[in-house]
C-alpha positions as CSV (number, residue, x, y, z in Angstrom):
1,X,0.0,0.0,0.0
2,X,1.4,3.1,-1.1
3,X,2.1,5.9,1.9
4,X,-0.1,8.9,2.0
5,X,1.1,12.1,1.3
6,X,3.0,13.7,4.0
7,X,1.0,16.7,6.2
8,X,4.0,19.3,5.3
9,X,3.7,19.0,1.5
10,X,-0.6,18.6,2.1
11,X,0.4,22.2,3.6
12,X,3.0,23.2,1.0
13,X,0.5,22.8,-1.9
14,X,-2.1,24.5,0.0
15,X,0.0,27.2,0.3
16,X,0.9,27.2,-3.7
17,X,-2.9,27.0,-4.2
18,X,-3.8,30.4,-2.4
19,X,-0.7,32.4,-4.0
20,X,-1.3,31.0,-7.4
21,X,-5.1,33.0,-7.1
22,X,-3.4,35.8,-6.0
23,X,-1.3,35.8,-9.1
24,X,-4.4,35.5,-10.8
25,X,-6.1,38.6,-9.2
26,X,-3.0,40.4,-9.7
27,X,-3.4,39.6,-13.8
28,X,-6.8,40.5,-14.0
29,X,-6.9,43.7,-12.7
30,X,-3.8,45.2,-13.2
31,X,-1.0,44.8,-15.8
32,X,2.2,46.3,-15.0
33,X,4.2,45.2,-17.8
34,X,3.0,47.7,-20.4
35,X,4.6,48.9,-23.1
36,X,6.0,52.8,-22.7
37,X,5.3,54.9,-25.7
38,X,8.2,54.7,-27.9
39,X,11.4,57.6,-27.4
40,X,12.0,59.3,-30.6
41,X,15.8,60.2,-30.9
42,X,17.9,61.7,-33.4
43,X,21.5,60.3,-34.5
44,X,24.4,62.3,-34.0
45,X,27.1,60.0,-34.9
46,X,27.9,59.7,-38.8
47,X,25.6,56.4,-38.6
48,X,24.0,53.5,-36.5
49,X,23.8,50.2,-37.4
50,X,20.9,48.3,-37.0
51,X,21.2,44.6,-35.7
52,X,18.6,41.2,-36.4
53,X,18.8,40.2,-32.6
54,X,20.3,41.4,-29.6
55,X,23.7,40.7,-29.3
56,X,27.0,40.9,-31.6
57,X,26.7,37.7,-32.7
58,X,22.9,39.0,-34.7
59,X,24.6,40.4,-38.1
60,X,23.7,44.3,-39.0
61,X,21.6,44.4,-41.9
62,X,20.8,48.7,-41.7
63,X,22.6,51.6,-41.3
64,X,20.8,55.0,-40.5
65,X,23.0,58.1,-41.0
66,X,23.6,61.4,-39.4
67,X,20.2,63.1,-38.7
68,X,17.8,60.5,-38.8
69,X,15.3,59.8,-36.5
70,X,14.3,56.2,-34.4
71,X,11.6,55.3,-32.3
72,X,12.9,53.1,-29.7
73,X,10.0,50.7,-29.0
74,X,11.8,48.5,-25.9
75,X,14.7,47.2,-24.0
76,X,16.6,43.9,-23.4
77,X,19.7,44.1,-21.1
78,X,22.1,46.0,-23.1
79,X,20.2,46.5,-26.3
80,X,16.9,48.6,-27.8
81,X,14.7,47.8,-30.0
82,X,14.2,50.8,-32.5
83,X,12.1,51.5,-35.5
84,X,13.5,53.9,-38.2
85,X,11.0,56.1,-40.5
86,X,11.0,53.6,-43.3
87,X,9.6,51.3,-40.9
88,X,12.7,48.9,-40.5
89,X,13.0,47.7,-36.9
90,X,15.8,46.6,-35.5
91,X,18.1,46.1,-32.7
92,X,20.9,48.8,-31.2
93,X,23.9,48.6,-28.7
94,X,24.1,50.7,-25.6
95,X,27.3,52.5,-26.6
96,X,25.5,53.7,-29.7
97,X,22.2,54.8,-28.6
98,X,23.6,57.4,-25.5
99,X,25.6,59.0,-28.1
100,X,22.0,59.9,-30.0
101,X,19.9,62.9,-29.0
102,X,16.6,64.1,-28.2
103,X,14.1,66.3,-29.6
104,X,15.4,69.1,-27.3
105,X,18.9,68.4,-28.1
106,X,20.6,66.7,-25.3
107,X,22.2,62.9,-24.9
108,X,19.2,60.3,-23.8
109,X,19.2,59.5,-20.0
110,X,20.4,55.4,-20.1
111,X,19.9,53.8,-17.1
112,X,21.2,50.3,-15.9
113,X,19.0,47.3,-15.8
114,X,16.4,48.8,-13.6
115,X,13.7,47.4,-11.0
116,X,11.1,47.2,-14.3
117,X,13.5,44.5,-15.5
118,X,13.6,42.1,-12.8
119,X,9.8,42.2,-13.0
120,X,10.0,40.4,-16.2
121,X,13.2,39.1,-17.6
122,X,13.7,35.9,-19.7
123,X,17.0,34.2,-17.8
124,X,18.2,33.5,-14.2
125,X,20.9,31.9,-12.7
126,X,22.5,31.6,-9.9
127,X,24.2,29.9,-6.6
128,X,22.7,28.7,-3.5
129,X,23.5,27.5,0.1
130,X,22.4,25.7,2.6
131,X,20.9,23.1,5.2
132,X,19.5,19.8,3.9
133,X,18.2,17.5,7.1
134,X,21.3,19.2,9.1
135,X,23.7,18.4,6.3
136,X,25.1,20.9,4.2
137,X,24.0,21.5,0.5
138,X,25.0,23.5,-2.4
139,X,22.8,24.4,-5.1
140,X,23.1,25.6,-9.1
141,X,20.3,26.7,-11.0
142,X,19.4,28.0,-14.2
143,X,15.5,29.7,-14.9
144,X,13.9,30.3,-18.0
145,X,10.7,33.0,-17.5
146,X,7.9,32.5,-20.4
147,X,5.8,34.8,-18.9
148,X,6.7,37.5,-15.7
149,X,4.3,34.9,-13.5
150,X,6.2,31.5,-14.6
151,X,9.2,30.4,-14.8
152,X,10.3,26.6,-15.7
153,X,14.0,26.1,-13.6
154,X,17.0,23.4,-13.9
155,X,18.7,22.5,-10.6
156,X,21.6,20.6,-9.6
157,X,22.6,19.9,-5.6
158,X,25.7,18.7,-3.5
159,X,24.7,17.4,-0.6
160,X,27.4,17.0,2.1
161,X,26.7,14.7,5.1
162,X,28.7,12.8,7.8
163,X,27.8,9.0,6.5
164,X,27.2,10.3,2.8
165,X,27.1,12.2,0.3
166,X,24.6,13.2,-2.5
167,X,23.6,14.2,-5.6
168,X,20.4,15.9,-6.7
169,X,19.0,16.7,-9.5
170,X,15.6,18.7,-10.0
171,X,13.3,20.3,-12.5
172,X,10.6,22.7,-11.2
173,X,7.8,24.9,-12.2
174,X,7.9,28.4,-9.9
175,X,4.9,30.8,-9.6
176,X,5.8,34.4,-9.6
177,X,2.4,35.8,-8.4
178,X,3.7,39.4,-7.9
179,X,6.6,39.7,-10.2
180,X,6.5,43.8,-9.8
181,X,7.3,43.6,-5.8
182,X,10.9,44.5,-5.0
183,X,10.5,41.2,-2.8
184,X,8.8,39.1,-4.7
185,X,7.3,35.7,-3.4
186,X,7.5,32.1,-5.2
187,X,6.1,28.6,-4.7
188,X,7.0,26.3,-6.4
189,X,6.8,22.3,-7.5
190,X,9.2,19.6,-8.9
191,X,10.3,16.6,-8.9
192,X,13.3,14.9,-9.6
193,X,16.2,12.3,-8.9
194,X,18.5,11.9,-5.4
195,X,21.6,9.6,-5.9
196,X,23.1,8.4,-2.3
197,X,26.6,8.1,-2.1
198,X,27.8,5.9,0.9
199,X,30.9,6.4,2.7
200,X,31.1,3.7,5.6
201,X,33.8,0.8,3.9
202,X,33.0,-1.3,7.4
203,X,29.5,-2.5,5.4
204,X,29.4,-3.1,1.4
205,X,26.4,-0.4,0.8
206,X,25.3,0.6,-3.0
207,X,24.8,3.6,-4.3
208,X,21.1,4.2,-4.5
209,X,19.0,6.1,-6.6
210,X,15.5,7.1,-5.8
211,X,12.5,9.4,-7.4
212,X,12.3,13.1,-5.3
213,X,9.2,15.3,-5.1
214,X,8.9,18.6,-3.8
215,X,6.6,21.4,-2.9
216,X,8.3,25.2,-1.6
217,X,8.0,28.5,-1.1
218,X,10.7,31.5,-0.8
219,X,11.4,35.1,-2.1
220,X,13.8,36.7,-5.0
221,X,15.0,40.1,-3.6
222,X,16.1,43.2,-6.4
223,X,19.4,44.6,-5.0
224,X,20.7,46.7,-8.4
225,X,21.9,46.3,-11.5
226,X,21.1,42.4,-12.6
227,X,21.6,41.3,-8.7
228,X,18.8,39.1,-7.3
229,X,19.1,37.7,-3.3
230,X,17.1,34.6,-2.7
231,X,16.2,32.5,-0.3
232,X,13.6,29.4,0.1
233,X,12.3,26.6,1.7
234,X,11.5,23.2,0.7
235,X,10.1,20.2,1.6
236,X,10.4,17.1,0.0
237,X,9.4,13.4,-0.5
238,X,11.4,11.1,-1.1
239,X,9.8,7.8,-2.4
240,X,12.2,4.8,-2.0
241,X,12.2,1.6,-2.6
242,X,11.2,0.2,0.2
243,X,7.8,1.9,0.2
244,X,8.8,3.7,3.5
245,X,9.1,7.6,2.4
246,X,11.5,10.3,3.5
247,X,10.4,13.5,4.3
248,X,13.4,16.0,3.9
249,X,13.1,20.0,4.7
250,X,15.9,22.1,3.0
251,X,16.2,25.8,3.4
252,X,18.9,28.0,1.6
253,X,20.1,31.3,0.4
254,X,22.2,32.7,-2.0
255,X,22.7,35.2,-5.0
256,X,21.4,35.0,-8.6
257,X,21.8,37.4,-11.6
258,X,19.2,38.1,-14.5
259,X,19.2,39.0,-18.2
């Protein structure tokens, strides 16, 4: 007979339940992700090049010259998205667009990645520590964001304990449910693999591998620039072999960065 669920991740998805309405609220009657109306600038350099993507690896396919005029429509990290008077749109660098100039003259204001960013971005990665059932643990993790409310995130763990150590591996589906708060809250759901790693040599033990599921909540914290703090809690299941289930609580902290 399988085990019933345990009461802490009963409580965990509870939890997710209630913040993922509140995300929902939060998308119905507010949006705070829309678009600014676009800047119109005017070159000053002898010319700008336009990009297909943006990065220096997209190729330039258009050049304005001296005295034209872009609409920049939006932002990605270090690059704008601009649209000339023919109606070609493309991508610009940094360096190029704060040597343009307003209608009344002056160089554009260019700020670093700002709050507004960290509401929505696309990427996050970053490096966690921690305590994992009194043992120590060490986290890396990359996130993927489809939409400012979602993100989909890759994890990899060290665990380091006195008989053993461990290896974790996790895939997990977070809900941002007020991405526009400087702390923001998460919960989040996954599952994924735990291989133990024995150390005693008194008693032959195998490695053992075993199916882990979890349920969590935490916070991401803007600092400046791309700098995220974060910490969460955790609790997992893990379902061996025996039919007899672990129940494991992790917490940790650490620092992530976003583009």
């Amino acid at each position: 007979m399988t085990p019933p669920a345990s009461t802490g991740l009963r409580v965990m998805l509870l939890l997710c339940c209630w913040l993922v309405a509140g995300g929902a609220r939060a998308e119905l009657f507010g949006n705070p992700f829309a678009a600014d109306e676009p800047v119109e600038l005017r070159v000053a350099d002898p010319y700008i090049e336009l990009h297909t993507g943006p990065g220096r690896g997209y190729p330039v396919f258009h050049v304005e010259e001296r005295d034209a005029t872009i609409e920049v429509l939006k932002r990605k990290t270090d690059w704008f998205k601009v649209r000339t008077r023919s109606g070609k749109e493309g991508w610009v660098a940094r360096k190029q667009l704060v040597r343009t100039l307003t209608p009344a003259g002056e160089r554009p204001e260019v700020r670093d990645a700002s709050k507004k960013e960290f509401s929505f971005h696309r990427w996050e990665g970053g490096l966690l520590g921690g305590d994992f059932d009194s043992s120590d643990v060490l986290t890396i993790y990359g996130g993927f964001f489809p939409t400012a409310n979602v993100s989909i995130e890759l994890s990899a763990s060290k665990i380091f304990a006195s008989s053993s150590d461990a290896d974790m591996a996790n895939i997990s589906l977070l809900m941002h449910p007020f991405p526009q708060w400087r702390v923001s809250p998460f919960v989040s759901l996954g599952t994924g693999v735990i291989r133990t790693n024995p150390k005693s040599t008194l008693v032959q033990e195998s490695d053992r591998t075993d199916q882990i599921a979890h349920a969590g909540v935490g916070v991401r914290v803007y600092l400046a620039r791309r700098f995220i703090f974060r910490a969460q809690y955790r609790n997992h299941v893990i379902f061996q072999s025996t039919n007899d289930n672990e129940e494991i609580n992790e917490w940790k902290a650490g620092f992530a960065v976003f583009f």
